[in-house]
C-alpha positions as CSV (number, residue, x, y, z in Angstrom):
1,X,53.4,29.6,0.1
2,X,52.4,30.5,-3.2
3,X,51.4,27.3,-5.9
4,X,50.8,27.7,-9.3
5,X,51.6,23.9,-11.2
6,X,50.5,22.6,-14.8
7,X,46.4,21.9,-14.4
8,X,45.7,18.5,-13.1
9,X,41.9,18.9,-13.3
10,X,38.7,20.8,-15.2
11,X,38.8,24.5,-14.6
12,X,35.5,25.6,-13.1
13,X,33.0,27.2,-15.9
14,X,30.3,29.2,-15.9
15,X,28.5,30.2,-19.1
16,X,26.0,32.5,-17.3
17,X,25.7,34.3,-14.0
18,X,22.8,32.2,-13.0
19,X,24.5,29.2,-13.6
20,X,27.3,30.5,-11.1
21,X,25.1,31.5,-8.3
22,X,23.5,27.7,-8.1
23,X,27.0,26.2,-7.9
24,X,28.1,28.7,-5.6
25,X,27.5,26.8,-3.0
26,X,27.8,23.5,-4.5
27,X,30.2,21.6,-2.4
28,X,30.3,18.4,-4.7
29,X,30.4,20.3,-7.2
30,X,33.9,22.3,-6.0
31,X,35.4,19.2,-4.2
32,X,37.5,18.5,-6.8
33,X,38.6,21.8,-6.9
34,X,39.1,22.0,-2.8
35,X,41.1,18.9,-2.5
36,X,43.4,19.8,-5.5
37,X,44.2,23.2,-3.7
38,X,45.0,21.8,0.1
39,X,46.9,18.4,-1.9
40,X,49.0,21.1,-3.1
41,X,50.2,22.1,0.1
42,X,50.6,19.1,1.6
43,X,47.2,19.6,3.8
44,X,45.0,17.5,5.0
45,X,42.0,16.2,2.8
46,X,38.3,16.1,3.9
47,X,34.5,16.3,3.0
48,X,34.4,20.5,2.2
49,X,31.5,22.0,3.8
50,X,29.7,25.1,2.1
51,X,30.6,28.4,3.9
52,X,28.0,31.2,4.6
53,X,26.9,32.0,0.7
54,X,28.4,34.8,-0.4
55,X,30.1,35.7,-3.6
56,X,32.9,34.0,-4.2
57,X,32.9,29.9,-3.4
58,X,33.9,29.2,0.2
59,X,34.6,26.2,1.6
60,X,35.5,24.0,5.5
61,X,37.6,21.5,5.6
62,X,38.4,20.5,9.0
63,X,40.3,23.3,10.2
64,X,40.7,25.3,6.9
65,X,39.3,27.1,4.5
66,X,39.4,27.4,0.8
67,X,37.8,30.5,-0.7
68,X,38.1,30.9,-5.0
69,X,37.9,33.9,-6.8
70,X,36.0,34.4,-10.2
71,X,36.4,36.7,-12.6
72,X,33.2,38.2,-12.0
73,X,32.6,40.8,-9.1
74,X,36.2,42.1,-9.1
75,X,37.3,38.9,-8.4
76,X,41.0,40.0,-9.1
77,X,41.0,42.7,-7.2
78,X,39.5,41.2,-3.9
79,X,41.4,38.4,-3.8
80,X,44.6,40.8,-4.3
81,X,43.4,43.0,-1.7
82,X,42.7,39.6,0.9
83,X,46.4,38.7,0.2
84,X,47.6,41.2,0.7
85,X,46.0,42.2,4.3
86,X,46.4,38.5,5.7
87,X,50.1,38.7,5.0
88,X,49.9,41.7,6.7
89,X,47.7,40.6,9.8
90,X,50.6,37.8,10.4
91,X,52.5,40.9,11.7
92,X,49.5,42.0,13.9
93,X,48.5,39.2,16.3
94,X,46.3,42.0,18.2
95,X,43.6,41.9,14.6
96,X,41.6,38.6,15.1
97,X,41.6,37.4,11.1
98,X,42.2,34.4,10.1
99,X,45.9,33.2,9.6
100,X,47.0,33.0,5.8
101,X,48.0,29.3,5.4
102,X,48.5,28.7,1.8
103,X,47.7,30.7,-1.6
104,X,47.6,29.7,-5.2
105,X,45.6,29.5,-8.4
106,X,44.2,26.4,-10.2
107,X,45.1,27.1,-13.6
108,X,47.7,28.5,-16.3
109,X,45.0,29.3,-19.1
110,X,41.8,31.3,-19.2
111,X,40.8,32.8,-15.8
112,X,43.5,31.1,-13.2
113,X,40.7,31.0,-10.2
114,X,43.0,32.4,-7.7
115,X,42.6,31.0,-4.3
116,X,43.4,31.3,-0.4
117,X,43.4,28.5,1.9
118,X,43.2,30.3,5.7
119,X,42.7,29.3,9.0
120,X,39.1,28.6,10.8
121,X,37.4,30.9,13.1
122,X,36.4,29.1,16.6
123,X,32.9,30.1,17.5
124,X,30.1,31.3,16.0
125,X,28.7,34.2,13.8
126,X,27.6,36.7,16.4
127,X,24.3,36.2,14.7
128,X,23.9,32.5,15.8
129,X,24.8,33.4,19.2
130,X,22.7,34.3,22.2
131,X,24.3,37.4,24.2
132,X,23.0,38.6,27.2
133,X,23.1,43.1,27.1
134,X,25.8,43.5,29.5
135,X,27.7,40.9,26.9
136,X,27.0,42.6,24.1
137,X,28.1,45.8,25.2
138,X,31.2,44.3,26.4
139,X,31.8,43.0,23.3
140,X,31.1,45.9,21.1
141,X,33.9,48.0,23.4
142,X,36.5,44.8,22.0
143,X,35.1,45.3,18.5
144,X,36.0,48.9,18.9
145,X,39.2,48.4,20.2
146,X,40.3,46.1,17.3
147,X,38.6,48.0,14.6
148,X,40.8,51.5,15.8
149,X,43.8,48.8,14.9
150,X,42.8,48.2,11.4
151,X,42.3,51.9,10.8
152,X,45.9,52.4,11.9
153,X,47.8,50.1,10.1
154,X,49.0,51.1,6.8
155,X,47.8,50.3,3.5
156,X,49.4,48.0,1.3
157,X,51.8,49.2,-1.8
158,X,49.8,49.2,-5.0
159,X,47.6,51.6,-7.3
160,X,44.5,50.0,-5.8
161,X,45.1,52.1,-2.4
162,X,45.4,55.6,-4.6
163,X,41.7,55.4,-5.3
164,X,38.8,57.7,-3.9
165,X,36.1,54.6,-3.7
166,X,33.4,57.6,-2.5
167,X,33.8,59.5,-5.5
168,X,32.0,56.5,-7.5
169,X,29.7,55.8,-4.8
170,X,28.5,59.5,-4.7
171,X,28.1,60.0,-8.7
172,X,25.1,57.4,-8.7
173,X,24.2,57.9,-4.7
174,X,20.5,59.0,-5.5
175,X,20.3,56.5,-8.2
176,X,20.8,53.6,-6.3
177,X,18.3,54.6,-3.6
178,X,15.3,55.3,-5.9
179,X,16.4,51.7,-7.3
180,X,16.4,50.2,-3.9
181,X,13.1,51.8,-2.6
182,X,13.9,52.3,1.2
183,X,13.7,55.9,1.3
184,X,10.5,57.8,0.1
185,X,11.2,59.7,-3.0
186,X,10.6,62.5,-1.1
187,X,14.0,62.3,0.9
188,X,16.0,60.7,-2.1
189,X,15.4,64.3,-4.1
190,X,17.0,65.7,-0.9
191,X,20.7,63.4,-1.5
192,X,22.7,65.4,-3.0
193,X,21.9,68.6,-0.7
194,X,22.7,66.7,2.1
195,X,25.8,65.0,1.7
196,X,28.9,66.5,3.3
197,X,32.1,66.3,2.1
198,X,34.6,63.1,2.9
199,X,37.5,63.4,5.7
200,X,40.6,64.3,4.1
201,X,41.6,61.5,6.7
202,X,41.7,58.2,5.4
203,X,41.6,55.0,7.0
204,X,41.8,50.8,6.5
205,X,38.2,50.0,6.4
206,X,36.2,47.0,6.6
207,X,33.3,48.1,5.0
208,X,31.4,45.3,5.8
209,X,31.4,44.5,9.2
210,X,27.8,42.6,9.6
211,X,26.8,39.6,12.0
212,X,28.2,36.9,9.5
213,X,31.7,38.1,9.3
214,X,32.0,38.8,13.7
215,X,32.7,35.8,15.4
216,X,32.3,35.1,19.1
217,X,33.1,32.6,21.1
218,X,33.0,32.4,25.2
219,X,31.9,35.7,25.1
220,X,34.8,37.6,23.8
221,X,35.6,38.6,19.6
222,X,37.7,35.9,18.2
223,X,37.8,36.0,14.7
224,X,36.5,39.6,11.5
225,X,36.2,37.4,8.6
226,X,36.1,38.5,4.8
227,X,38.0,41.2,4.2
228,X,37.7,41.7,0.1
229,X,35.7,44.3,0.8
230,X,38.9,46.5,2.8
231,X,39.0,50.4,1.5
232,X,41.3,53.1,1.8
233,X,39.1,55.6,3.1
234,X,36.7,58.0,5.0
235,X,36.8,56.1,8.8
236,X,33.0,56.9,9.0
237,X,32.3,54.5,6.4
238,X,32.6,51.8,8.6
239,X,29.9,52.2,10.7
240,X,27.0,51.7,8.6
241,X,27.2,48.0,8.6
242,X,28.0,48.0,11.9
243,X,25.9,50.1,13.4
244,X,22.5,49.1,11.7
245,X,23.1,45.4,10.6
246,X,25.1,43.7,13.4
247,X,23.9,46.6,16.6
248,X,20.2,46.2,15.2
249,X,20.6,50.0,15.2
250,X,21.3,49.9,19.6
251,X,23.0,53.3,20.2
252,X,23.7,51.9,23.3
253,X,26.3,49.2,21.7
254,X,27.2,52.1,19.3
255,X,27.9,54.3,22.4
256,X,30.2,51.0,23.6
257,X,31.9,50.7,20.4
258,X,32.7,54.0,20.1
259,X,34.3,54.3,23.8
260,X,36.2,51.4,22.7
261,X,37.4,52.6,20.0
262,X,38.2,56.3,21.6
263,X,36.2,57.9,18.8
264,X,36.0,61.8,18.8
265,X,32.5,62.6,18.6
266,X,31.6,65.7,17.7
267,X,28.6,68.1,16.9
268,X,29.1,67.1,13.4
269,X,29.0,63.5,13.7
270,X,25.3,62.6,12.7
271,X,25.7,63.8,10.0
272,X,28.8,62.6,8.6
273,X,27.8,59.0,9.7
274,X,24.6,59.5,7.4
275,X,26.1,60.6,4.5
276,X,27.9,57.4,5.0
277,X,25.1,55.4,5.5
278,X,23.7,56.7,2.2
279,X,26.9,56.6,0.8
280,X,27.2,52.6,1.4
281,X,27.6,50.3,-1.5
282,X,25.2,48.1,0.1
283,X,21.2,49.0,1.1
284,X,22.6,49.1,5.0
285,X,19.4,51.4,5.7
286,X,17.2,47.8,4.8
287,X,18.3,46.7,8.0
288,X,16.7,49.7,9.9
289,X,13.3,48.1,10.8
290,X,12.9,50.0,13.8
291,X,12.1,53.1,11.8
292,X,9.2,54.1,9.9
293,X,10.3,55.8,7.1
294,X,7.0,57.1,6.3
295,X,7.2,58.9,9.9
296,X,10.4,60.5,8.9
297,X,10.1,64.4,7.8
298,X,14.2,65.0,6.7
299,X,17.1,63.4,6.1
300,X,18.7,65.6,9.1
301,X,15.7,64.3,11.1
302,X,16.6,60.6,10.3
303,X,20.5,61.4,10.8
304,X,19.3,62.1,14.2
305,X,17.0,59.0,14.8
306,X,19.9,56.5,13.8
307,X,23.3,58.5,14.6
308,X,22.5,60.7,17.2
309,X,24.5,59.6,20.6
310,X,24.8,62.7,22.9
């Protein structure tokens, strides 16, 4: 599975980070790159196709795709960490990722630009596709049942898995909200008060489960893409981007996912899924248009306008 022969073409460059961001999703500009990768492995060539933009180039060919990994963002350490759970998910048919069909790196010297070549997702994103309520709701008690499979499995062996990823997250929690403006200043001040404590319990977790990476297709969950983002950690943390990004905030499909999923729910539960909403490496509380934050007199009072479910 794995290819790593002497360089047959220009290793991709970047002198600055700008520079990288406009070729991210330069197909031309990678093609060379893509059809090197899938000649290796005997598979079949094609025009690539830019994925959904993201950050780490990601390309369609036919029924394939190729996704590189740069040295910048952690680039080592997510494509180590998507290795590692697609070889896994080949034992777990029940997990709807795509199948790990080839891996490899494009060059000896410098950076190697690791890659993974993986199979397509049929369907669409669910946010290019239309769903009626009563689908939706169905669907969010499958995304709960697969999701409470993830959280089950495992980890993989490795140092990576030994980390506490909330530790960092909390040490500059207040920080990255005044930077990010969502909150008035008057409930950032409040952070650090509020926070609870992480579950002892720790879990596979997504961590990025928004409306890109669920695909749908004859009304049913076919394919949870991207998974470089996967922690070893507090189960709360994966509703966030779940909840407020793909649910558009809906406690109703949050209610769904939650049956499906067979969640305990207890008094204690806004809460702890605030803290992780604040908590979240990402600005997840952007996507919570349907609440003036201006309106909003505590953070216990917005725990309870998002989370709330009884």
């Amino acid at each position: 599975m794995h290819s790593f022969p002497p360089n047959r073409l220009p290793v991709p460059l970047f002198a600055t980070l700008q520079d990288y961001g406009e070729r991210l999703g330069d197909a031309a500009f990678w093609a060379p790159s893509v059809a090197e990768a899938l000649a290796r492995h005997g598979l079949p060539q094609g025009k690539p196709e830019a994925g959904r933009l993201g950050t780490f180039p990601t390309f369609l060919v036919g029924s394939y795709v190729v996704k590189f990994f740069g040295e910048r963002f952690s680039g080592g350490v997510c494509h180590e960490i998507e290795r590692s759970l697609h070889r896994r998910f080949l034992l777990h048919p029940e997990i709807p990722a795509p199948s790990l069909i080839a891996e490899g790196a494009l060059s000896r010297e410098g950076w190697p630009w690791p890659y993974l070549i993986t199979s397509r997702m049929a369907g669409s994103a669910w946010r290019h596709v239309a769903l009626q309520p009563v689908e939706q709701e169905r669907l969010a008690v499958q995304i709960g049942t697969i999701v409470r499979s993830v959280h089950d499995l495992p980890p993989p062996d490795g140092p990576f898995w030994q980390r506490d990823p909330l530790a960092d997250l909390r040490a500059d929690c207040s920080a990255r909200h005044r930077q990010w403006g969502t909150l008035p200043r008057r409930l950032v001040d409040h952070i650090d008060r509020f926070l609870v404590e992480a579950s002892p319990v720790r879990r596979l977790v997504h961590a990025d489960l928004h409306a890109d990476h669920l695909f749908v297709d004859g009304g049913r969950l076919v394919g949870i893409i991207d998974w470089g983002d996967v922690l070893l950690t507090d189960p709360y943390y994966e509703l966030p981007a779940l909840h407020l990004g793909t649910f558009g905030g809906s406690k109703r499909l949050l209610k769904a996912f939650l049956d499906g999923y067979e969640w305990e729910v207890g008094a204690d539960f806004s809460r702890r899924a605030m803290t992780m909403t604040l908590l979240h490496q990402f600005n997840v509380l952007g996507d919570s248009a349907s609440v003036d934050m201006r309106e909003v007199d505590s953070l216990d009072d917005l725990a309870d306008l998002l989370w709330d479910v009884s």
